[in-house]
N, C-alpha and C positions, 0 to 999 in steps of 0.2 A: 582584872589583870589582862593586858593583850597580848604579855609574852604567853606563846605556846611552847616552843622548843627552846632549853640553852643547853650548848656545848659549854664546858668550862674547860680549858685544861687537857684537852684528852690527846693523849699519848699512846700509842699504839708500836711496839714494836715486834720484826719479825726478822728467822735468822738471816742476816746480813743486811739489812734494809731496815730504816725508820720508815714505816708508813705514814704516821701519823707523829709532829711533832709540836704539842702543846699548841694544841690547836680551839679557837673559842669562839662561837659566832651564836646569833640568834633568831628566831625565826617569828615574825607575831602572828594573831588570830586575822585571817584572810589576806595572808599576802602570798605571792608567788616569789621564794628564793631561789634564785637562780645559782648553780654553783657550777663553775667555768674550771679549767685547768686538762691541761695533757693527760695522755693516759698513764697510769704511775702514783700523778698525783695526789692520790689520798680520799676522793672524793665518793666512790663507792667503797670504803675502807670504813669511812665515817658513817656515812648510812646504812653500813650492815650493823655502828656501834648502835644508832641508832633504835635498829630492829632486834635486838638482842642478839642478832646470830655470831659477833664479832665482843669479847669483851676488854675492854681497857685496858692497859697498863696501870693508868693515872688518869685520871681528871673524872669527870659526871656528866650525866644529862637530866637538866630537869624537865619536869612536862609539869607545865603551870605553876611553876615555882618550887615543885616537889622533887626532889631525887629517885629517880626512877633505878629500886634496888635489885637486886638480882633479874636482871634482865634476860630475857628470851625471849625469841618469834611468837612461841603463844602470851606471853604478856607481853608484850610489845603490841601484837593484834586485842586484846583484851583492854589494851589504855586506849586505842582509836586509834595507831598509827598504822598504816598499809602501805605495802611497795607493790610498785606497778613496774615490772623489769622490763628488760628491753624484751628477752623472749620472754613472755605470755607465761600466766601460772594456772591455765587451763586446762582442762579434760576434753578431748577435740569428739571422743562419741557421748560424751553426757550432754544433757539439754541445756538453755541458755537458766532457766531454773535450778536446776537440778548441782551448776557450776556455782550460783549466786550461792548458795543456801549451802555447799560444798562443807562439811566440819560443823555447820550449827543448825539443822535439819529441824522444822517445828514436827515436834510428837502430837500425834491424837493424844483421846482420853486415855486409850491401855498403854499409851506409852511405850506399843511396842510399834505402829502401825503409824508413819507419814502422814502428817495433814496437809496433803497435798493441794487440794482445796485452796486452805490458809497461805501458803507459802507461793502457787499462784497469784493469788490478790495481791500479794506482797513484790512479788517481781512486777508485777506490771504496774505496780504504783512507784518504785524505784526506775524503772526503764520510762514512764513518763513524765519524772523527776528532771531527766535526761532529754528528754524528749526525742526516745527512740523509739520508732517503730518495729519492733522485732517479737516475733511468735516468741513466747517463754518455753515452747514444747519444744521448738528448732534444737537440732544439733548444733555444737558450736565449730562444728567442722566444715558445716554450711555457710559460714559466715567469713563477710572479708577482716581481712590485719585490722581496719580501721574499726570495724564495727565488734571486733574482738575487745579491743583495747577500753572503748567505751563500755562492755559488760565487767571487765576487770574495774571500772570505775564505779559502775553501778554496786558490785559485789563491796568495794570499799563504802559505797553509801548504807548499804544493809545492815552494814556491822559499826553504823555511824561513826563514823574516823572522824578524829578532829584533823589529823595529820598524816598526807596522804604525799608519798615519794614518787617521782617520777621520771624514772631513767632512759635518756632517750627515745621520747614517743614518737617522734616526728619521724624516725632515721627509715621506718617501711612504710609510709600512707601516703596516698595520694595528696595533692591540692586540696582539695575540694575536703578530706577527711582531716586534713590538719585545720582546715577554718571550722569543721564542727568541733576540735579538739580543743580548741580556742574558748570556740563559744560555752564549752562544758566545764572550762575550769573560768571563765567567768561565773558562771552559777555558782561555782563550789564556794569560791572568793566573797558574794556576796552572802552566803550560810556561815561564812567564818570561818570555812577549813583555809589552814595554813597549807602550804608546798612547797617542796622542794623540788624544784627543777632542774636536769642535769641532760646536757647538753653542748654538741660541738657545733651545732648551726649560730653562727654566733646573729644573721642576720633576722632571725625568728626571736631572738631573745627578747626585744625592745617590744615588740609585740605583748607577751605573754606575760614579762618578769616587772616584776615591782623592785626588786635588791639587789645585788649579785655579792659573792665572794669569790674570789680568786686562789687556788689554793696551787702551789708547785712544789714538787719533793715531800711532800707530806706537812709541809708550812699554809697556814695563811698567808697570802701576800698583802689582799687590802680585802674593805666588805667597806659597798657604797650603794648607793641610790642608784640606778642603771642610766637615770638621764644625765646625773653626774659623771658618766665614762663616756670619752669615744671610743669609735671601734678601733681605732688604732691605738688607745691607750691599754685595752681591755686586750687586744693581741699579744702588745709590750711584755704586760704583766703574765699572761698566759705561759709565752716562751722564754721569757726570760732575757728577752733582746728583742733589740731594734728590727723587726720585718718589713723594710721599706719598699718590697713588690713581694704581696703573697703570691703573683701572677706573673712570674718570671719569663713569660713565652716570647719572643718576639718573632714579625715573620723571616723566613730561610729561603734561600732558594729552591723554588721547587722543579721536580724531578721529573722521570718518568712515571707511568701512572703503576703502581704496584697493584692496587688493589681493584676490580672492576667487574662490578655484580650487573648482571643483564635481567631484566625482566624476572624476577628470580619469587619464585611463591614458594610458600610451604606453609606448617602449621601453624598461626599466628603469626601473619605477613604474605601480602598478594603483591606479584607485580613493581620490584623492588629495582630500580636503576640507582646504582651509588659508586663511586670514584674516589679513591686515596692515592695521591701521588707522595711520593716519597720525599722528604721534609718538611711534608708537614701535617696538622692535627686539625682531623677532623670530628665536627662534634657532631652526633646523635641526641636530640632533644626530644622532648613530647613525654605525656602523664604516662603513668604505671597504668603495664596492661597495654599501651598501644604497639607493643611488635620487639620493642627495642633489641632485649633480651635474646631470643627467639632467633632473629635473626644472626647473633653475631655465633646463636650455637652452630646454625646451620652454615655461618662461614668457617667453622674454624673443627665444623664433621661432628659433631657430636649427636646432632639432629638432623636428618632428611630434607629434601626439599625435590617439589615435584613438577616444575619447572622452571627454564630458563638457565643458567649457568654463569657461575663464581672462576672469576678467572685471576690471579696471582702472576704478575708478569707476564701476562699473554697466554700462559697454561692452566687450562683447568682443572680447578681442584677436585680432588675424588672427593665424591659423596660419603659421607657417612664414615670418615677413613680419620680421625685424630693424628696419627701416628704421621700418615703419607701429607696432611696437614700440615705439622711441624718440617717436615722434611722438604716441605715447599715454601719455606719461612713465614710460617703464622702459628701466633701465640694468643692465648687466650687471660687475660687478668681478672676471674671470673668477680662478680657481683658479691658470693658469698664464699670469702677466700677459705674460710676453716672447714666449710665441708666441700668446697670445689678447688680451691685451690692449694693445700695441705694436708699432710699427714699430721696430725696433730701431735701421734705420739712418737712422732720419731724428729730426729736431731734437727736441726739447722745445716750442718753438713749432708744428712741424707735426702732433704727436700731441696737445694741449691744443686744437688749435682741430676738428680734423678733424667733431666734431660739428657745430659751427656755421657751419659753411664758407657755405651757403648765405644765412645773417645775414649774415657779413661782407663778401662779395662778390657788391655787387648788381651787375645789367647783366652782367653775364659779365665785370666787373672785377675783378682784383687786388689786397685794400686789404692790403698786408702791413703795411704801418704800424698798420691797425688790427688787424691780428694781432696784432701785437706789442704794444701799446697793454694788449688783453685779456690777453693772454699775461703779460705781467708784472704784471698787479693779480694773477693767481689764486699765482704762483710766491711775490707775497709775502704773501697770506691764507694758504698752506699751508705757508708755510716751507719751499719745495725750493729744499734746501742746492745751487747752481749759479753758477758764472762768468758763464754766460750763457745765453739760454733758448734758443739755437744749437746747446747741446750735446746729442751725437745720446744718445740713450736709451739705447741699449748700452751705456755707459761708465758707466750710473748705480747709485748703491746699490739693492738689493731694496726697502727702503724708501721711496728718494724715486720709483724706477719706479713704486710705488703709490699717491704720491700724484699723480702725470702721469697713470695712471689715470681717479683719480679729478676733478682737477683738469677733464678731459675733457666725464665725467657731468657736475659740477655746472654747466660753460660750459651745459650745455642745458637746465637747467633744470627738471629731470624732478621726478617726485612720489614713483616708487618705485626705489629702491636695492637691489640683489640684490650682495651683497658673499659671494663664494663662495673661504671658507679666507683671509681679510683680511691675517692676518698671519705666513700664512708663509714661513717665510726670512726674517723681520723680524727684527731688533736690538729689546732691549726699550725704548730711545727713541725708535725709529721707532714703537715699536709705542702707544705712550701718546701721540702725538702723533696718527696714525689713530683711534686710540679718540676722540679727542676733535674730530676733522674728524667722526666719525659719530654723536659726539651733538650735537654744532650742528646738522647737518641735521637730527635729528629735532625740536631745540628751534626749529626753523623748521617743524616740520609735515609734511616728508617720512617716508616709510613704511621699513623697513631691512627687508629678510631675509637673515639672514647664517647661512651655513652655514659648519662649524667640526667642525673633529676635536677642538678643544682645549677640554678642558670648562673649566676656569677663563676662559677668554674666553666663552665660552656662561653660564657661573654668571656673568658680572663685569658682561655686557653684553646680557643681555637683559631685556626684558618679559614672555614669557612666551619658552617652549620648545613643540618638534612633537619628536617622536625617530620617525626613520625605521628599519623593517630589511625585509630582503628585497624592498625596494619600496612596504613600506606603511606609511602613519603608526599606530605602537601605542601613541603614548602622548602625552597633550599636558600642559603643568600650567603655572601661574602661575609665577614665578621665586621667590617667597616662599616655595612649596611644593618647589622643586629644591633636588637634592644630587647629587654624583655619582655615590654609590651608585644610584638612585632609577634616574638618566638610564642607567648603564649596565646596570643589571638589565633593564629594558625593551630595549634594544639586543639583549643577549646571550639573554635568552629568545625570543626569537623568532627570531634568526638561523638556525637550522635548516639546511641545506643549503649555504646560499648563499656 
């Protein structure tokens, strides 16, 4: 039989929301299913029914034709299915062994004493399964995102999974670690494990995916062959509408130069000359690790720098000073918004105003009414999808958290926008509704520096392009004059060591 996985039927609901509605697809022995949809849409809702941690309403899962009863994480792990989540389910001071072998430990003879020995032999026969070079004694703390993700893979060959989950792997590795990521679920593919792929790159899909389904509101919409969809049918389906420019930018008249970095070193970036004139977007390219990051702390205070000088309309910015930062109009839309850019546990209202706190409440008054007043013009200029602006951030999609974000910046008013990695983890109708929150700003006169791993957003949404590596900018050019080849031969020629 080459079915591995079926959904029949399954139904999931919770208070006020269908997560899940009568929902049925199927997965066979060595294929990659791809499962697409907005965030909402039901898709790790279904994969926790899968894992036992989530149980049904209604419907079944079979594994090999069997109904899988009384489900839970440890039989779920005991029939061969594993989830590899987007954060890591490691021990970062245990060894890259000692994580493998984590819950099913081989006993010596007394049974009370590790065969340490045995369970050696056994990692490095699974890690060359892989064909990873990596000490089994290593901390896993030593180890990069990418070569992390491959021991969480390894650790699923251990406990030989037929059926191995995989949520957003792509969304923190390098280039160069998503083609080994590639290449290891080819092997898996050719042993017969089945997988589930879930992801918002839709351009890596074709790549990787053998199937796809499409799932929105807690519905199946279709389940096809992947060379069977275009990308613009597979967008349709995703959002629920026609998106005839997911890259709404067009160029603006540009302005005075707002933004203008001199010669500027510090920790991770030497020697840094870059330029934003005000209407319009420019993009920051080059692999992880080369500066990108780093720098946009050190423009916007967070991080130091120990020469040269950041200059904001012709005054320079204080050092190391966030606050006098904001106060010279520059905003930060940091890379990982939940723990840099949000309070997770507090409202939608308290994180949209926190910049302007001191407008709102004069005399050492409390104007909540006028919080709230602000608060809901900007919830309905940005379209965040919310019951109420009460609701605390942590419950919200990746996407509408970015534009609470952003909603933030704009409350203040600023002149320069530093949007760092804008859309990832985004759904692609969150993600064209952002695109277009960031080219109003610029059609009003604000500055954009956006840094981006993904070069179709870098090609769709800039003005011109900077491409960093190892710290330094090697290459700059019009947008007219970009390609991807162009941005990544610059990237990868200089990367050198680093």
């Amino acid at each position: 039989m080459n079915t591995l996985i079926e959904f029949r039927n399954i139904t999931k609901k919770f208070p006020g929301v269908t997560a899940l509605n009568n929902v049925s697809l199927s997965l066979v022995r060595g294929e990659v299913h791809v499962l697409l949809g907005e965030n909402g849409a039901g898709k790790s809702t279904l994969m926790k029914v899968l894992s036992g941690a989530i149980t049904p309403d209604m419907g079944e899962v079979l594994l090999e034709g069997q109904p899988i009863i009384n489900n839970s994480p440890i039989k779920a792990q005991d029939l061969g299915i594993s989830m590899i989540y987007q954060e890591l389910n490691l021990i970062p001071e245990l060894s890259v062994m000692e994580n493998i072998f984590l819950g099913s430990e081989e006993k010596g003879k007394s049974n009370f004493l590790l065969n340490k020995k045995r369970m050696y032999k056994k990692t490095v026969e699974h890690l060359s399964e892989l064909n990873l070079k990596v000490d089994p004694r290593i901390p896993i703390k030593e180890l990069g995102a990418g070569t992390q993700q491959m021991i969480e893979i390894a650790k699923a060959i251990s406990k030989d999974s037929k059926v191995l989950v995989l949520d957003e792997p792509t969304s923190s590795l390098t280039d160069s670690e998503i083609v080994e990521l590639f290449r290891i679920i080819k092997v898996l593919k050719n042993r017969g494990v089945g997988m589930f792929y879930i992801s918002h790159r839709l351009e890596e899909i074709s790549e990787v995916g053998d199937s796809v389904s499409i799932l929105r509101d807690g519905e199946k919409i279709s389940s096809n062959k992947i060379s069977d969809l275009t990308m613009d049918e597979m967008i349709e389906q995703i959002a629920g509408r026609k998106i005839t420019n997911l890259f709404p930018h067009t160029r603006k008249k540009r302005g005075q130069c707002v933004l203008d970095v001199k010669n500027c070193s510090g920790d991770g970036f030497t020697d840094i000359n870059l330029q934003v004139f005000s209407g319009e977007i420019v993009g920051l390219s080059g692999l992880v690790g080369a500066g990108r990051t780093e720098l946009a702390r050190a423009i916007f205070g967070i991080d130091d720098y120990y020469h040269g000088e950041i200059l904001v309309e012709g005054k320079k910015v204080v050092k190391k000073n966030t606050r006098k930062a904001v106060r010279q109009g520059i905003g930060l839309v940091p890379e990982d918004r939940k723990e840099q850019g949000l309070s997770l546990q507090k409202s939608i209202r308290e994180n949209s105003v926190v910049s302007v706190l001191k407008k709102i409440h004069q005399k050492g008054f409390i104007n909540v009414g006028r919080e709230k007043k602000i608060c809901h013009e900007y919830v309905r200029n940005l379209s965040i999808a919310t019951p109420s602006i009460e609701k605390l951030t942590g419950f919200l999609s990746g996407g509408t958290q970015q534009k609470v974000v952003i909603s933030k910046w704009l409350m203040a008013g600023l002149k320069l926008f530093i949007f760092d990695e804008p859309t990832r983890g985004i759904d692609v109708g969150a993600k064209s509704e952002i695109y277009s929150i960031m080219d109003g700003l610029v059609e009003q006169g604000a500055a954009i520096l956006m840094i981006s791993s993904d070069l179709p957003e870098i090609l769709g949404m800039s003005d011109r392009v900077y491409v960093m590596s190892s710290g330094n900018i090697k290459g700059t050019m019009d947008i007219e004059d970009a390609d991807q080849t162009k941005i990544l031969q610059i990237a990868y020629s200089h990367k050198g060591g680093n």
